[in-house]
TORPA-4810 file (N, C-alpha, C, O; in nm, 3 decimals):
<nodes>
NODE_1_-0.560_26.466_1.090_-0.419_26.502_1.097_-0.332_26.384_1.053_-0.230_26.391_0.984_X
NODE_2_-0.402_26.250_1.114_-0.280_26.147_1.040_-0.310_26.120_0.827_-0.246_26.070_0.735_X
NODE_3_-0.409_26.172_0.841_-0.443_26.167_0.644_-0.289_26.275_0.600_-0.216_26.250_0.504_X
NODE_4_-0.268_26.392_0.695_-0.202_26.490_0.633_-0.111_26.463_0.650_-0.030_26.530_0.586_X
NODE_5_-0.048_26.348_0.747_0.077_26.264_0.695_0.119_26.168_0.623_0.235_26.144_0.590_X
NODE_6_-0.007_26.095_0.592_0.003_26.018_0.476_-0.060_25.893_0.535_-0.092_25.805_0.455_X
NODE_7_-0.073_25.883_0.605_-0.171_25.748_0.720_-0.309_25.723_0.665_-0.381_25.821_0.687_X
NODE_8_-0.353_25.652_0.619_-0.501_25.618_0.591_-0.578_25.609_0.711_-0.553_25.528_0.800_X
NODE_9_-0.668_25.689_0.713_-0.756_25.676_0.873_-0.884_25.623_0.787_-0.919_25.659_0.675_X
NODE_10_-0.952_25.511_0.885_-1.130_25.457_0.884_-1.150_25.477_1.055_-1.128_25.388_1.137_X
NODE_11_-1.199_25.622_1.086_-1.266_25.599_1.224_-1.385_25.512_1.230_-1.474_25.533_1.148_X
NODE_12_-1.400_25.408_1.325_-1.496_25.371_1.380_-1.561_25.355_1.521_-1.491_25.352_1.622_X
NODE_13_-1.713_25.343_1.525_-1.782_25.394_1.678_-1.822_25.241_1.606_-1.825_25.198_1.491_X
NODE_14_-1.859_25.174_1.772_-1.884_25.111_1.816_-1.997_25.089_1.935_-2.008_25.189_2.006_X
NODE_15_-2.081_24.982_1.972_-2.159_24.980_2.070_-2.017_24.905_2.148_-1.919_24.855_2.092_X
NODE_16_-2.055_24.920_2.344_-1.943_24.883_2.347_-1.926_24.728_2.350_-1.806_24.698_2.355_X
NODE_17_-2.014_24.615_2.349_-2.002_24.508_2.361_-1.990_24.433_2.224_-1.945_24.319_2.208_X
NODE_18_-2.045_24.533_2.115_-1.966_24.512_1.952_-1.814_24.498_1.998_-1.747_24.396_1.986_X
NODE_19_-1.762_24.649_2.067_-1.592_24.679_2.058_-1.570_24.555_2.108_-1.520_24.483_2.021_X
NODE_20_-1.589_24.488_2.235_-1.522_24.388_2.314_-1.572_24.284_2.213_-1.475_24.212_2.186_X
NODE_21_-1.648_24.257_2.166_-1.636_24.105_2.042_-1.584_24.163_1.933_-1.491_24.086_1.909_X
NODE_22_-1.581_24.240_1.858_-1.509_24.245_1.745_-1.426_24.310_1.720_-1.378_24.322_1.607_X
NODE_23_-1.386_24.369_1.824_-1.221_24.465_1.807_-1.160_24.414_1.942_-1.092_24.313_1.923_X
NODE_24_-1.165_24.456_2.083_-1.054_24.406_2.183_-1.063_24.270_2.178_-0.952_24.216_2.170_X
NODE_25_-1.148_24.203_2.179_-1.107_24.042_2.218_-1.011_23.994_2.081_-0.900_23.941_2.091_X
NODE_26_-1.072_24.024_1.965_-0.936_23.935_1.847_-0.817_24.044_1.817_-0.717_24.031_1.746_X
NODE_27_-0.860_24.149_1.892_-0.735_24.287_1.953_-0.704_24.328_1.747_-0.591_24.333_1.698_X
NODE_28_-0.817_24.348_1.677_-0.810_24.397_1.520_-0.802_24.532_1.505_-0.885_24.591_1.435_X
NODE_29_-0.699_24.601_1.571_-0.675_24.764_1.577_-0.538_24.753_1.520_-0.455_24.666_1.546_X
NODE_30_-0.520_24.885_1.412_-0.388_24.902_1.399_-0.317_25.020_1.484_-0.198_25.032_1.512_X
NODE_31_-0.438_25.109_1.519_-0.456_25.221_1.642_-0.597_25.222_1.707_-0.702_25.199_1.647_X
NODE_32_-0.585_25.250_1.823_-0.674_25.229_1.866_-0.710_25.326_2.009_-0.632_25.315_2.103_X
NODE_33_-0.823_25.415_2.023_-0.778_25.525_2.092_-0.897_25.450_2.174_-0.967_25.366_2.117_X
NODE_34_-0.915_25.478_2.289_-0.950_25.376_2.411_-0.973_25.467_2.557_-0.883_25.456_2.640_X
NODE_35_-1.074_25.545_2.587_-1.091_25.575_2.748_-1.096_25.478_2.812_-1.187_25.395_2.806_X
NODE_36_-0.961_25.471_2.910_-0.967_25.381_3.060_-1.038_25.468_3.168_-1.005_25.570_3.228_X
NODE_37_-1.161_25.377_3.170_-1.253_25.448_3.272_-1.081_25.476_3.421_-0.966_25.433_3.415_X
NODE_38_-1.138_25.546_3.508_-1.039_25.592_3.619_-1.025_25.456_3.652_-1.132_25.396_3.647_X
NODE_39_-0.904_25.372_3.691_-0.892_25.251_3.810_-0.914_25.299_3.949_-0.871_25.235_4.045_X
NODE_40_-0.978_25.407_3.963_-1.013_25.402_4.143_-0.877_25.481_4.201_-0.774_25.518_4.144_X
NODE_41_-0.929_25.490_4.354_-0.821_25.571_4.449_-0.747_25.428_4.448_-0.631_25.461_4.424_X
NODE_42_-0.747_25.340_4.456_-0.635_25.206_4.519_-0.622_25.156_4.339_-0.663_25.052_4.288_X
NODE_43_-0.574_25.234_4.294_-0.546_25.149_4.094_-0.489_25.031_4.185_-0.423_25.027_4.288_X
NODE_44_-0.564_24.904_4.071_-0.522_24.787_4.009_-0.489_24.780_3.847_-0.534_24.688_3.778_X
NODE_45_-0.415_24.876_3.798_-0.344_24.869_3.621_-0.299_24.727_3.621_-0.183_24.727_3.579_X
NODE_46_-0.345_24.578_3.654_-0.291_24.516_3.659_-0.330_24.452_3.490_-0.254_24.425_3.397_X
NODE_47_-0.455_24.443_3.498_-0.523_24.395_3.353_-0.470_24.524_3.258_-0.472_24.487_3.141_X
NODE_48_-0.443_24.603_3.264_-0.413_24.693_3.162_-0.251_24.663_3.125_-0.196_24.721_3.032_X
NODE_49_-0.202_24.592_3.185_-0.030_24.643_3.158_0.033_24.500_3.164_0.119_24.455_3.089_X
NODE_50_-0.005_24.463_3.228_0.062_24.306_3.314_0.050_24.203_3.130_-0.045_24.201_3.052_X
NODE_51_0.151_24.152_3.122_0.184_24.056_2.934_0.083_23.985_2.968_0.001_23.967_2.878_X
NODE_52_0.058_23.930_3.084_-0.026_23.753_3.077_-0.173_23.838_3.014_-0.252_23.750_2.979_X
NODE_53_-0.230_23.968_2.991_-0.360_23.987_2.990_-0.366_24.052_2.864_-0.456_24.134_2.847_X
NODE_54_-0.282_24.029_2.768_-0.220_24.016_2.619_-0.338_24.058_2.562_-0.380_24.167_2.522_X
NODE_55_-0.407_23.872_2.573_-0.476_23.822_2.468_-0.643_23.840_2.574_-0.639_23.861_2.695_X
NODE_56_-0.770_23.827_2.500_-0.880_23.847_2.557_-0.907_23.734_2.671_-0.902_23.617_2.634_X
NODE_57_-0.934_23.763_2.806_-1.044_23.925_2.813_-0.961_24.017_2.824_-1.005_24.130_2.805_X
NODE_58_-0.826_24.002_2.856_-0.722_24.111_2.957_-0.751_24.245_2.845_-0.780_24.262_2.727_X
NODE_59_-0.725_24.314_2.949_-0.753_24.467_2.883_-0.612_24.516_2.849_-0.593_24.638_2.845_X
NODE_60_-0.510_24.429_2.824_-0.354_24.500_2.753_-0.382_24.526_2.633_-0.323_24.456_2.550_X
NODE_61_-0.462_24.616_2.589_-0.478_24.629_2.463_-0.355_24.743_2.396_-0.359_24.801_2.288_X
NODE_62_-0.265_24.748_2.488_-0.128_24.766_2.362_-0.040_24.644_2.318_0.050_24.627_2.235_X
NODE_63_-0.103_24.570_2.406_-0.004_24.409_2.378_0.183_24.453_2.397_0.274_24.454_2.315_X
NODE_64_0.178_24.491_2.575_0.272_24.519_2.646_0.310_24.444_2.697_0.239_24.368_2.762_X
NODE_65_0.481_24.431_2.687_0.494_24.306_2.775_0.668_24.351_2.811_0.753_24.355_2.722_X
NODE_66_0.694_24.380_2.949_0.781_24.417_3.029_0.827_24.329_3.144_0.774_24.358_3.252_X
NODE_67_0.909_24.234_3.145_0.924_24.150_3.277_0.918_24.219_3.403_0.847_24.184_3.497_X
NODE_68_1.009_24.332_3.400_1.052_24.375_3.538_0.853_24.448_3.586_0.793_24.431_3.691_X
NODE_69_0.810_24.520_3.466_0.670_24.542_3.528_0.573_24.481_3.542_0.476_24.533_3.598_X
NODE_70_0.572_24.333_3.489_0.518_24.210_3.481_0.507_24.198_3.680_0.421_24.183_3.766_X
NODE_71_0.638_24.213_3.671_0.725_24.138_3.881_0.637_24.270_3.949_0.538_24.244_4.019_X
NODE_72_0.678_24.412_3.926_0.611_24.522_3.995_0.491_24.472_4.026_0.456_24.461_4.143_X
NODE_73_0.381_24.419_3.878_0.235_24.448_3.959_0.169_24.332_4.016_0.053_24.325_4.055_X
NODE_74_0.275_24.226_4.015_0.244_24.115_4.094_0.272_24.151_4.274_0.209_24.118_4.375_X
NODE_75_0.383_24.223_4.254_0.450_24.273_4.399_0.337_24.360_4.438_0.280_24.313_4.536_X
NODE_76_0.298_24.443_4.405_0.219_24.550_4.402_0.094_24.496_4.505_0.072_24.537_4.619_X
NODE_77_0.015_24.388_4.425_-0.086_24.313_4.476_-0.067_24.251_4.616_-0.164_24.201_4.672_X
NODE_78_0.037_24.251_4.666_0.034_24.182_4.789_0.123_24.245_4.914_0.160_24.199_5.022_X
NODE_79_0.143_24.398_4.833_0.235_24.483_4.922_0.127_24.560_5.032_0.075_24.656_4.973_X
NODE_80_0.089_24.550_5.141_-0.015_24.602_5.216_-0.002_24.756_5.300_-0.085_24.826_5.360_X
NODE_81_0.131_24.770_5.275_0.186_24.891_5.354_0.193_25.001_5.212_0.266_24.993_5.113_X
NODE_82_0.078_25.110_5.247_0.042_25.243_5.162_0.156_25.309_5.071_0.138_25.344_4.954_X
NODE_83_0.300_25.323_5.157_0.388_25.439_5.099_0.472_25.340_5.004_0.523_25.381_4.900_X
NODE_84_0.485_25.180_5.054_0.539_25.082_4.990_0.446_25.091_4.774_0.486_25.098_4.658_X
NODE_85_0.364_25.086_4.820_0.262_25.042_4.731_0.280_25.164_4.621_0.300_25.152_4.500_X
NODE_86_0.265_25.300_4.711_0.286_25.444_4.601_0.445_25.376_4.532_0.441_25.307_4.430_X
NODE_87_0.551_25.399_4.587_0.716_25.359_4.534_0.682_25.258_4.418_0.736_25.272_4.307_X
NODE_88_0.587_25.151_4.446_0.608_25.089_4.311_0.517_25.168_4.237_0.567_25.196_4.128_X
NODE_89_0.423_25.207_4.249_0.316_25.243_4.120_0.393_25.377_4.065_0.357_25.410_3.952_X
NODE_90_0.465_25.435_4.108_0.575_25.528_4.029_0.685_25.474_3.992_0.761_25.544_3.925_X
NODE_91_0.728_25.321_4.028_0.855_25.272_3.914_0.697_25.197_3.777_0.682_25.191_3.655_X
NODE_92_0.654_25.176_3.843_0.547_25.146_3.752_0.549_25.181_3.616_0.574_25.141_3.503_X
NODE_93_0.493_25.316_3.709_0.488_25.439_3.582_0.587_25.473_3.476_0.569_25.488_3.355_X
NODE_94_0.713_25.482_3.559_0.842_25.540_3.470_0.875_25.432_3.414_0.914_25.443_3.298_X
NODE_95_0.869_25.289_3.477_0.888_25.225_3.323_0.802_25.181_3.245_0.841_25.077_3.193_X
NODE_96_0.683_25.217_3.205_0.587_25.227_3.138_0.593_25.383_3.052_0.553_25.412_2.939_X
NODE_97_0.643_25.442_3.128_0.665_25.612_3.026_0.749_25.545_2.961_0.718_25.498_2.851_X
NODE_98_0.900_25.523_3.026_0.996_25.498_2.915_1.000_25.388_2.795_1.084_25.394_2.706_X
NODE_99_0.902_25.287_2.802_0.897_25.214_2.717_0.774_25.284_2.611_0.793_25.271_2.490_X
NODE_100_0.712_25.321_2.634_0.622_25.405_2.578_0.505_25.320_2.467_0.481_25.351_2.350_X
NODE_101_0.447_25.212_2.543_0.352_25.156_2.480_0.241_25.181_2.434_0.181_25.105_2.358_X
NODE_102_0.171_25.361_2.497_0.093_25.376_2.424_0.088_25.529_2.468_0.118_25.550_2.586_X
NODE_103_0.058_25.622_2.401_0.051_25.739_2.413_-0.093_25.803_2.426_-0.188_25.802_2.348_X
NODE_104_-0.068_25.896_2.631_-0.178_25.900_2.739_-0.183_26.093_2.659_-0.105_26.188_2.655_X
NODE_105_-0.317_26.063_2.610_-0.356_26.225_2.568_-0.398_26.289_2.660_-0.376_26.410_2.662_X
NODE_106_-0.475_26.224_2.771_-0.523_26.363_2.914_-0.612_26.304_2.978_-0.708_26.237_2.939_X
NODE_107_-0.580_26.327_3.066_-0.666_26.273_3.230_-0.752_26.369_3.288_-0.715_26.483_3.315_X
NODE_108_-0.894_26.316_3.311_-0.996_26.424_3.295_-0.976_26.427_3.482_-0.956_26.332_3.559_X
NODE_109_-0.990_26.571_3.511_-0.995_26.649_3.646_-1.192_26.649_3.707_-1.285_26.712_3.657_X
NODE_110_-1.194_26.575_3.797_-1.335_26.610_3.846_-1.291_26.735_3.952_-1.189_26.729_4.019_X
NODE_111_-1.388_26.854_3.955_-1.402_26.966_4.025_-1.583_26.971_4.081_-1.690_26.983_4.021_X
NODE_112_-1.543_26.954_4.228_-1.716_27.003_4.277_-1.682_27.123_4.418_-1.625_27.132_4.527_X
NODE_113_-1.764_27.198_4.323_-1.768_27.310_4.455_-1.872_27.262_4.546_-1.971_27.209_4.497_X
NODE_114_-1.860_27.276_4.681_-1.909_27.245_4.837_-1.994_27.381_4.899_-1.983_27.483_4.830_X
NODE_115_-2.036_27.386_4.961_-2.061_27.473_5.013_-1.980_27.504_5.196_-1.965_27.419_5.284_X
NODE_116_-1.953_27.613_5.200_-1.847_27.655_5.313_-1.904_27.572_5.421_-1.825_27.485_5.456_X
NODE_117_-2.013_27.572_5.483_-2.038_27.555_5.559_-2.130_27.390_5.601_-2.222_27.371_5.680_X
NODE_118_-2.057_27.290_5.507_-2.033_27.192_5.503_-1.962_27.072_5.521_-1.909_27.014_5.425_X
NODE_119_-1.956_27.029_5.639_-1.841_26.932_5.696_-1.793_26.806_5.689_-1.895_26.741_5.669_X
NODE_120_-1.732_26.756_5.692_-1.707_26.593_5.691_-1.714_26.529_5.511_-1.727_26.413_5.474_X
NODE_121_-1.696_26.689_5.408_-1.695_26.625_5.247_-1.573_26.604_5.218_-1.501_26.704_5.229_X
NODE_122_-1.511_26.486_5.176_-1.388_26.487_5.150_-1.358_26.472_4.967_-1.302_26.368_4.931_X
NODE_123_-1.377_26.524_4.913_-1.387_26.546_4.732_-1.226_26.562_4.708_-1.186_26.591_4.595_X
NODE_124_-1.139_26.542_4.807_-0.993_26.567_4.724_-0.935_26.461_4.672_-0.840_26.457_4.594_X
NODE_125_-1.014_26.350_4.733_-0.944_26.234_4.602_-1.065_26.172_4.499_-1.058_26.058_4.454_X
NODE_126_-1.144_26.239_4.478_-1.228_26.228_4.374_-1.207_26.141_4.270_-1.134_26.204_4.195_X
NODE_127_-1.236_25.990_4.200_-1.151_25.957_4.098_-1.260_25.916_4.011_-1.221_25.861_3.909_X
NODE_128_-1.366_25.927_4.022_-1.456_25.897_3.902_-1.614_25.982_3.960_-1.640_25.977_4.080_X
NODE_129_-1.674_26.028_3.899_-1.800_26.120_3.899_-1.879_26.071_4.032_-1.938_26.144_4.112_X
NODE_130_-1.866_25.937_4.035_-1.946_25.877_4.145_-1.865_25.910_4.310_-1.934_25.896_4.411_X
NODE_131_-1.771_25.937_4.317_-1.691_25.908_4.422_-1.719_26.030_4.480_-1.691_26.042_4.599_X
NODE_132_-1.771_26.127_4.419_-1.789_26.256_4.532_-1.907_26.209_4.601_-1.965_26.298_4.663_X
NODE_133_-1.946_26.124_4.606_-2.052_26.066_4.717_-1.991_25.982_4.795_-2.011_25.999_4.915_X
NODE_134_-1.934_25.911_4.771_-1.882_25.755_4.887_-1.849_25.840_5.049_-1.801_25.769_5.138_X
NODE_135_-1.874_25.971_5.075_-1.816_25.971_5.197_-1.902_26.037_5.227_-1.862_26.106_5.321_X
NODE_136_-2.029_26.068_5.198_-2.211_26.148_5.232_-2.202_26.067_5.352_-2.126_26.131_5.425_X
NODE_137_-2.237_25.965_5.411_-2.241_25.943_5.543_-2.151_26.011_5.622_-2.191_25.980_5.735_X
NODE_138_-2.071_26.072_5.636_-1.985_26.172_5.728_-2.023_26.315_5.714_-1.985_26.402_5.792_X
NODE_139_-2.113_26.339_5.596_-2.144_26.520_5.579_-2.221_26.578_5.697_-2.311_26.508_5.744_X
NODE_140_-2.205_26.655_5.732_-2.313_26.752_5.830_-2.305_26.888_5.840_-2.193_26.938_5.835_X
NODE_141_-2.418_26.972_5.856_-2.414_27.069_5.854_-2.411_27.129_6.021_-2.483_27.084_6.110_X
NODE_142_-2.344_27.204_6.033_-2.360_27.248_6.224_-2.469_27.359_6.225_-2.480_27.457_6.152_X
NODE_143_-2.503_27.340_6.271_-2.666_27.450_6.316_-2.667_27.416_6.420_-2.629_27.304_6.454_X
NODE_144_-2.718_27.522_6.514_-2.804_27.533_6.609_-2.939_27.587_6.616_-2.962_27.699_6.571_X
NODE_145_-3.034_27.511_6.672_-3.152_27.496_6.655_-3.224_27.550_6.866_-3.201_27.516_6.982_X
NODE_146_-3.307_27.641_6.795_-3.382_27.687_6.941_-3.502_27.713_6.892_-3.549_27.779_6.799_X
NODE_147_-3.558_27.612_7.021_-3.674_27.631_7.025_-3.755_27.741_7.020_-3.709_27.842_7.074_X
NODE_148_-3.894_27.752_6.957_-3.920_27.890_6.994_-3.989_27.955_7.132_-3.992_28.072_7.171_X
NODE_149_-4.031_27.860_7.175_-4.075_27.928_7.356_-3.965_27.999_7.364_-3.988_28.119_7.377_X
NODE_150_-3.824_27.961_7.360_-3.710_28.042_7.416_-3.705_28.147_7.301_-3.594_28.194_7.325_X
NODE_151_-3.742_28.204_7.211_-3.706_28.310_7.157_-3.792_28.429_7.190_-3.910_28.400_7.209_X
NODE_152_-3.764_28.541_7.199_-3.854_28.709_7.227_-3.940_28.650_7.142_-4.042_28.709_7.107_X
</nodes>
């Protein structure tokens, strides 16, 4: 689609420790389309967004640089109170939409069906394939179990 605007495209695949030596670290993209694995239920976007992580290793690979969101994700890091922490990661956001450093095509949805009669699974904050496990130590199933002397 960008040829049919007049854009010269060379897609290239990469192994990924080729990409990190010869494309993110000397950052040699003129576009560059990039899955950010999930940052987790507690995001740290700090290496992704924050100017100081520009240049390699930092993962700013739009080479973003915003003071006031620079201050957010420093604040961010040392704000310990939950609803405090959401308020910034949504000024975060909006000024990161409005400056518009790189354009987010779609955020993949994990879905696992449970079975009804399965307790203690908590899958609603699911943020990467692995995480529908981190809370298996709380699962149980309720049964009751009788012996059989006591049954007819």
């Amino acid at each position: 689609m960008w040829e049919n605007v007049g854009v010269t495209t060379e897609i290239q695949s990469f192994a990924l420790t080729d990409l990190e030596q010869l494309v993110i670290g000397p950052r040699r993209y003129d576009a560059f389309l990039y899955g950010e694995e999930v940052v987790g239920q507690n995001p740290d976007p700090f290496a992704f967004w924050h100017s100081s992580q520009r240049t390699h290793p930092g993962y700013n690979i739009a080479l973003y640089a915003n003071s006031k969101v620079d201050t957010m994700l420093e604040d961010v890091r040392t704000t310990g109170e939950e609803e405090k922490r959401t308020e910034i990661y949504q000024k975060i956001q909006r000024e990161i939409y409005k400056d518009t450093p790189a354009v987010f095509l779609f955020s993949p949805s994990y879905i696992y069906a449970v079975p009804k009669d399965l307790k203690g699974a908590n899958i609603k904050t699911v943020s990467t394939g692995s995480d529908r496990f981190s809370t298996i130590h709380e699962w149980y199933l309720k049964k009751q179990y009788v012996w059989k002397v006591f049954v007819n």
